[in-house]
Phi, psi and omega in degrees: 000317180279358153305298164300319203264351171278320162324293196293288185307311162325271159329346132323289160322317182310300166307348177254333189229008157323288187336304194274333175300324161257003181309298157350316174291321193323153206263121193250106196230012186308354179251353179246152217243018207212083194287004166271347167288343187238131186276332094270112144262158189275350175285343174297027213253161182198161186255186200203123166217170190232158178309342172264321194243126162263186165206124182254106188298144211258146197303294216280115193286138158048028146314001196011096144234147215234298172290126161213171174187172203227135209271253138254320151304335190118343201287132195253135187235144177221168143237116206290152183237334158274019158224015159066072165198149166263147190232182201199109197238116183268111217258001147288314163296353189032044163200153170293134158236159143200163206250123157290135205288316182210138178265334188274307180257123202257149179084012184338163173170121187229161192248334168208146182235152178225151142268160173214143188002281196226039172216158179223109148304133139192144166350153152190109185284304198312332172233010170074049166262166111269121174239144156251130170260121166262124206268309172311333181244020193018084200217165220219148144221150180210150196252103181291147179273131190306333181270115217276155171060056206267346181069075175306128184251332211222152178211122177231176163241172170186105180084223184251033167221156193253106166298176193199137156253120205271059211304267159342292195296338152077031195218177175236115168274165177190114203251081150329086164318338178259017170224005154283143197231132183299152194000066178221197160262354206295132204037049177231125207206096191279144171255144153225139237284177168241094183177141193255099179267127143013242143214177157252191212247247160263180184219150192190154173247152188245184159322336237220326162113358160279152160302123170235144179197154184273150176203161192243120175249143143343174294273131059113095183192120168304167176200128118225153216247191159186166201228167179166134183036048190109309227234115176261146170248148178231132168245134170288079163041176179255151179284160197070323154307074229238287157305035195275157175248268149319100182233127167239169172276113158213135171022071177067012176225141217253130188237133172223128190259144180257072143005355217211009188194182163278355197266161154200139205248144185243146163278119194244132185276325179299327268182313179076017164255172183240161174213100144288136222215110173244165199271221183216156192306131183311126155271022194243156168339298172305129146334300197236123211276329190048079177307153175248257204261169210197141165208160174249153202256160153356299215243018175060030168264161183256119171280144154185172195256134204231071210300324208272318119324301152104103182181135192250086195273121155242157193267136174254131171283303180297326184242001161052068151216139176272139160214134174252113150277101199269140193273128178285345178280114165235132178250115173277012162268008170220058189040048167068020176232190175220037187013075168297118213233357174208162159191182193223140176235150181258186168312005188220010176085342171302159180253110171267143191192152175261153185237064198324313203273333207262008182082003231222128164255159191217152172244118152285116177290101183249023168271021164296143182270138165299125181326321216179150202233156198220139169201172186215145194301359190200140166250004178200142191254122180241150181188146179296181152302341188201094207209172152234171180176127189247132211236155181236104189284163163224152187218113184258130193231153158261024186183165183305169173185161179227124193222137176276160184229135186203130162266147174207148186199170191268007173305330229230160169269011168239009182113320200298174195253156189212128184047059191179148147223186192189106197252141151218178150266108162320153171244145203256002162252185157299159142223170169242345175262166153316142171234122180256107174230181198261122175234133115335069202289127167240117199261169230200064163066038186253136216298163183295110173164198205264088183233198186221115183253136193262162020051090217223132172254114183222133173283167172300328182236035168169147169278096168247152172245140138223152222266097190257141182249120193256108163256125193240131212289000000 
């Protein structure tokens, strides 16, 4: 049984620190010149944008990075994870700096970073920190976590304590800004949840002043819990919700992306129910698209890196549409993504990410205006176990555009339809007019409950889905 279940917590694992675990590896070819010899090497990188997405390669070669965040001036912060260094991108000036971090300690490697005024918190699994940099006086501090090897994944803030999440250490830290001491543990005060976890996931705050965080339990069963003054409440997951990670807040509803499938689901707290959400079908080598991290924007849409898909997606709330953005870099010695494995959003709603394999930080414009705008004649379906119903997508462009019909739902944990079909006619030219086309829902001996089918129209550069609710009587 501790065999297994040490399996299991692996599998879990993999998809969040494959990246950092071969980062280290990435292929150093800066002297050979003969670009058909080399099968990725990180020193090849070059950029690649599309009408929404740019991309910048980063000066310092085979940089692996992963943690960014963005500062209050505007300035985009990173850390190269294969050079122990922090780095710095001004996107008025179009140039990079970086700092070295430590003379003393070597392999720095982060999973996450925050600003808090004029300082950048961030991660370091390798040596079990936290560190902060105070930029004005460009001086370094770092904080031991009392629990060894515990693998900080998530960091956040809230108020005058800096939260931390604890993959390994299975613990949540809470770091006193006013009691911490530089290489010590001093205000530093781990919690661990009350339930025999995994691992945990993410971490997020409500108003009310809890912790909320994700966990993964025996047998291969989501969880989340949140915490306050002592007292943890833990709720279970929806089943296929195995791996949740990404979790954020807005007004009593909890949005969680599951790593470990294509879904990702919200929790309405008033109500204690769930709604599951699935992405549209991958276009990259991989199946199963894997949502990671999740953020809210300005205007109260939920953002996230969609790693596996390679797509950087948002959900519009107020209008219950998903739209995907596909990242113009796809490296096909890694199935066709460049792994975006993290972003940040700025004052101006754009989206910044790391492109870990490919060396690269990118920015999403996300006042671009959309080619073509997409709705369907129903947002919800009541239907027997063995029933047909025909539904009408309408697809309006703003310019010519040659676009695909694609399904996806929450029967299957990747999407695919299981007891359901969903029949159309592709349309097989450009078009520029309205398009009405007919879809043909069949449901095929499927047990009785609630599911969501997404309905999705994709351009060479972006996807929108909408989230139809199939209910079956």
């Amino acid at each position: 049984m501790i065999i297994t279940r040490r399996i299991l917590a692996m599998v879990f694992i993999i998809p969040i620190i494959l990246g950092l675990i071969i980062g280290t590896q990435l292929i150093d070819n800066s002297n050979n010149d003969l670009k058909e010899e080399i099968q990725d090497s990180c020193n090849l990188r070059y950029e690649n944008n599309n009408r929404y997405i740019k991309e910048y390669v980063i000066p310092s070669k085979c940089s692996a990075p992963v943690a960014i965040t963005i500062d209050s001036e505007g300035i985009v912060w990173f850390i190269e994870n294969n050079h122990s260094k922090i780095a710095s991108y001004n996107p008025e000036e179009n140039s990079f700096n970086e700092v070295i971090i430590s003379e003393v300690y070597s392999d720095i490697q982060s999973w996450s970073m925050i600003a808090v005024d004029d300082d950048i918190w961030f991660t370091d699994h390798r040596n079990n920190f936290i560190w902060r940099y105070m930029k004005s006086e460009n001086i370094f501090e770092h904080y031991i976590l009392p629990t060894e090897n515990a693998y900080p994944v998530q960091i956040i803030n809230m108020e005058d304590k800096i939260i931390v999440s604890e993959i390994f250490g299975k613990k949540i830290a809470i770091l006193d800004k006013n009691k911490l001491s530089s290489n010590t543990s001093n205000g530093i005060n781990e919690i661990t949840p009350e339930i025999d976890l995994e691992v945990l996931g993410g971490i997020a705050t409500d108003n009310e002043g809890r912790i909320w965080f994700t966990m993964l339990t025996w047998p291969i069963e989501g969880h989340l819990g949140n915490y306050k003054d002592g007292k943890f409440t833990s709720y279970k997951l929806p089943e296929g919700i195995s791996s949740p990670v990404g979790i954020a807040i807005k007004d009593n509803n909890i949005w969680i992306n599951d790593h470990g499938s294509s879904q990702f689901v919200l929790f309405n707290l008033e109500n204690n129910t769930y709604t599951k959400f699935v992405t549209s079908a991958s276009k990259s080598d991989f199946t199963t698209t894997l949502p990671y991290w999740n953020k809210f924007d300005k205007n109260g849409n939920i953002w996230m890196n969609i790693h596996q898909s390679n797509t950087i997606a948002k959900f519009d709330i107020a209008n219950q549409i998903l739209i995907e953005y596909d990242i113009p870099t796809k490296n096909f010695d890694w199935g066709g993504i460049s792994n975006p494995l993290q972003f940040d959003i700025d004052n101006q709603g754009n989206i910044w990410f790391t492109e870990w394999t490919e060396n690269k930080i990118a920015v999403l414009d996300a006042q671009k205006a959309l080619e073509f705008t997409i709705e369907t004649s129903t947002r919800e379906i009541h239907m027997n176990k063995n029933e047909l119903k025909e539904i009408t997508l309408i697809i309006e462009p703003k310019d010519r555009i040659m676009a695909n019909i694609k399904s996806s739902g929450t029967f299957t944990i990747n999407g695919l339809l299981e007891n359901v079909s969903i029949t159309f006619e592709q349309i097989d030219n450009e078009f520029d007019t309205i398009q009405e086309i007919p879809i043909l829902i069949k449901t095929e001996n499927l047990e009785v409950g609630i599911y969501t089918i997404m309905i999705s129209v994709e351009s060479q550069e972006i996807t929108q889905s909408i989230p139809i609710k199939l209910i079956i009587k």
